[in-house]
N, C-alpha and C positions, 0 to 999 in steps of 0.2 A: 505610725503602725496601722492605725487606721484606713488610711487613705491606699497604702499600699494592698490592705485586704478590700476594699474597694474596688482597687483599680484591677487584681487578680479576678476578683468575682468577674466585674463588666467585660473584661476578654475572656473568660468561659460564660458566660452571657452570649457574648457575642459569636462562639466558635459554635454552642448548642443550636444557632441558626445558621453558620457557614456549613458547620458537617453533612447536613441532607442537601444543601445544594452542590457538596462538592464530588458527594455518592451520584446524585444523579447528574452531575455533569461527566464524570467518568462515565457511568451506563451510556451518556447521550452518544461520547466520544466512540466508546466500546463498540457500539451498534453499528454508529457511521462506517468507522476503520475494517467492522467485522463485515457487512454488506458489502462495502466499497471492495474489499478484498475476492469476495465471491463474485462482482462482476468482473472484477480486473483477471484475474483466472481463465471465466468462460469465454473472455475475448482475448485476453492477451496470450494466452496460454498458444488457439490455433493461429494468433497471427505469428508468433514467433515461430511457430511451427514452419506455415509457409516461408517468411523469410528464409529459414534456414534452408530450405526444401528447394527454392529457387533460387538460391546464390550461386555463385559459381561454386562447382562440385557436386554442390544438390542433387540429389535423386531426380526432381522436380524443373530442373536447371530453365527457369525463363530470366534473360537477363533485365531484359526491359521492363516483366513487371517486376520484379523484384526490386529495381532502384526506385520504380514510381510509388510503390510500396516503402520503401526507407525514406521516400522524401516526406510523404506524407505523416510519418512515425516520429521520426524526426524533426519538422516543424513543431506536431504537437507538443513532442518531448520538450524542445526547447523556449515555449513560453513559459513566463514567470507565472507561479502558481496564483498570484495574487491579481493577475490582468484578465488569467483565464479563468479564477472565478467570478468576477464581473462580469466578462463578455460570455461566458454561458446562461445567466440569469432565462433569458429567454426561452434557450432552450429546456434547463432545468423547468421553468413552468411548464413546460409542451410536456413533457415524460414524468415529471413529478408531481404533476395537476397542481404544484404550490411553489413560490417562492422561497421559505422558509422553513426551518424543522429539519429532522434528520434524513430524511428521505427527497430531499433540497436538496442537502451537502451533499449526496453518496451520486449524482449525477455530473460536480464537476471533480470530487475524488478521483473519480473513475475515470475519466478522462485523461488526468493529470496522470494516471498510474499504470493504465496499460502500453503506451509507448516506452516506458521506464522497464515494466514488466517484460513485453515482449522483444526487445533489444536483446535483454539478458537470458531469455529462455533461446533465441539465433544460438548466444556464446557460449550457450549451456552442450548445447547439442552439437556446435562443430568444434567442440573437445573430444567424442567420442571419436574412441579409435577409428581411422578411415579401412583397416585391416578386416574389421568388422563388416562393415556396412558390405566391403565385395567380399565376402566371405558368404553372407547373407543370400546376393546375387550372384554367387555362385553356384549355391543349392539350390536355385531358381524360385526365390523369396521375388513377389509382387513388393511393389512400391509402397503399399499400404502396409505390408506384413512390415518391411523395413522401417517402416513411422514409426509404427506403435511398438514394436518386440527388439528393437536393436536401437535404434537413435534414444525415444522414450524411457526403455526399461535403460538404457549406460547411462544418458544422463538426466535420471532423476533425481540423485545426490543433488547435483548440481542447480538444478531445478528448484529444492528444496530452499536451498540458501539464500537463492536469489528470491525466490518468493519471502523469507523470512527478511530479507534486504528490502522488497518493497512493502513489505508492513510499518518497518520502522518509517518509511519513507511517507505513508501515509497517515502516520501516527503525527507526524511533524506538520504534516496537509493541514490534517483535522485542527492543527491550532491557529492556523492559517485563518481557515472557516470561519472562526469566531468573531473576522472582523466584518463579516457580510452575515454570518446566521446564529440567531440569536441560540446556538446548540455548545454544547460541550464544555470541554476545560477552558478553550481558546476564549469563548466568550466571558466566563468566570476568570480569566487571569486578565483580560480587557477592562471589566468589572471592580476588580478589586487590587488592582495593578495600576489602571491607565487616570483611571475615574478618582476612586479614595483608593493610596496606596496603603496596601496593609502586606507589610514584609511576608508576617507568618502565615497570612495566605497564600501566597504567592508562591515561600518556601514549599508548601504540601504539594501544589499545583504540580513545581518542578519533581518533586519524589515521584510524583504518582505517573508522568510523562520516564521520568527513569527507568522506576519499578518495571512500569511497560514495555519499556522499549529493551531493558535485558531481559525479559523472561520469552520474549517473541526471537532474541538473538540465542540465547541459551538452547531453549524449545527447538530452534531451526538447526542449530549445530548439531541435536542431539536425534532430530530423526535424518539430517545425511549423513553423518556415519553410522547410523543404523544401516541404511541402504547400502551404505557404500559396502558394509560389510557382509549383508546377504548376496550381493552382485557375485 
């Protein structure tokens, strides 16, 4: 009986020092994912734009840059997250003045998530009814009014989900990270997974990568059809 009240104390012992690391490895994660998110946006947001804008049909219609544009999208997209966070190392020092730390990670985050991003905001936009767009230039709507008041405002539902698709996506990055930067869950499930396995750490790790990743899906389903339904 003894031993058993013992052995309960030593693992709440031990959990009283896992809980602050396991709070601020979420915050670390949170930061990363929430930065990473805000550049993936500011860039991937106009390049999806333009792809859409210069594909065939486009407003914008350049064929040739348009493909030299998907190729370069496209290679990005398709390196493994775990080669391109290696081979960025460099560059992350160049733009992050550090190797390490959260502000480290959010330089190949970001990398890894705006070709993923911007793919989807193209698919987003040539759902929009094509009725639309010359209905638009018919009333003699400029090219610009057409971006921003008809492709834009139809599919930003669409826009929305996909954005809520690339957070989960970089939610899963950030645990990637752990194994190059000493930041977040990833590295705390590295920690106390790879190193000394402790199950019931491990378990919280996974709740809390859960928790996250349905309230960002939830969240995301719940402002496009908002949109969908003011449209």
């Amino acid at each position: 009986m003894s031993q058993a009240i013992q052995l309960s104390q030593g693992r709440f012992s031990n959990w009283n020092a896992v809980g602050p690391e396991l709070a601020d490895a979420t915050l670390a994660t949170l930061s990363m994912v929430s930065l990473a998110t805000l550049l993936t946006v500011a860039i991937g947001l106009p390049l999806g734009v333009l792809l859409m804008s210069t594909g065939q049909g486009g407003p914008l219609h350049m064929s040739r840059f348009h493909r030299i544009l998907g190729v370069v999208l496209d290679t990005g997209g398709s390196l493994p997250f775990l080669v391109l966070l290696i081979a960025a190392i460099p560059l992350t020092r160049r733009l992050a003045g550090e190797s390490v730390g959260v502000l480290a990670a959010i330089v190949p985050l970001t990398l890894a998530a705006v070709p993923f991003f911007a793919r989807r905001v193209e698919r987003s936009l040539g759902k929009v009814d094509r009725g639309l767009v010359d209905a638009a230039y018919a009333m003699g709507g400029r090219t610009r009014h057409i971006l921003v008041t008809v492709l834009l405002r139809e599919g930003l539902s669409r826009i929305v989900t996909a954005l809520a698709l690339t957070i989960v996506v970089l939610l899963g990055y950030s645990a990637i990270a752990g194994f190059v930067y000493p930041e977040g869950l990833g590295r705390l499930a590295i920690t106390y997974g790879y190193s000394t396995f402790r199950a019931d750490v491990i378990a919280a790790i996974v709740v809390v990568f859960v928790v996250l990743t349905q309230l960002v899906k939830v969240g995301g389903d719940l402002v496009a059809r908002r949109l969908e339904h003011r449209r």
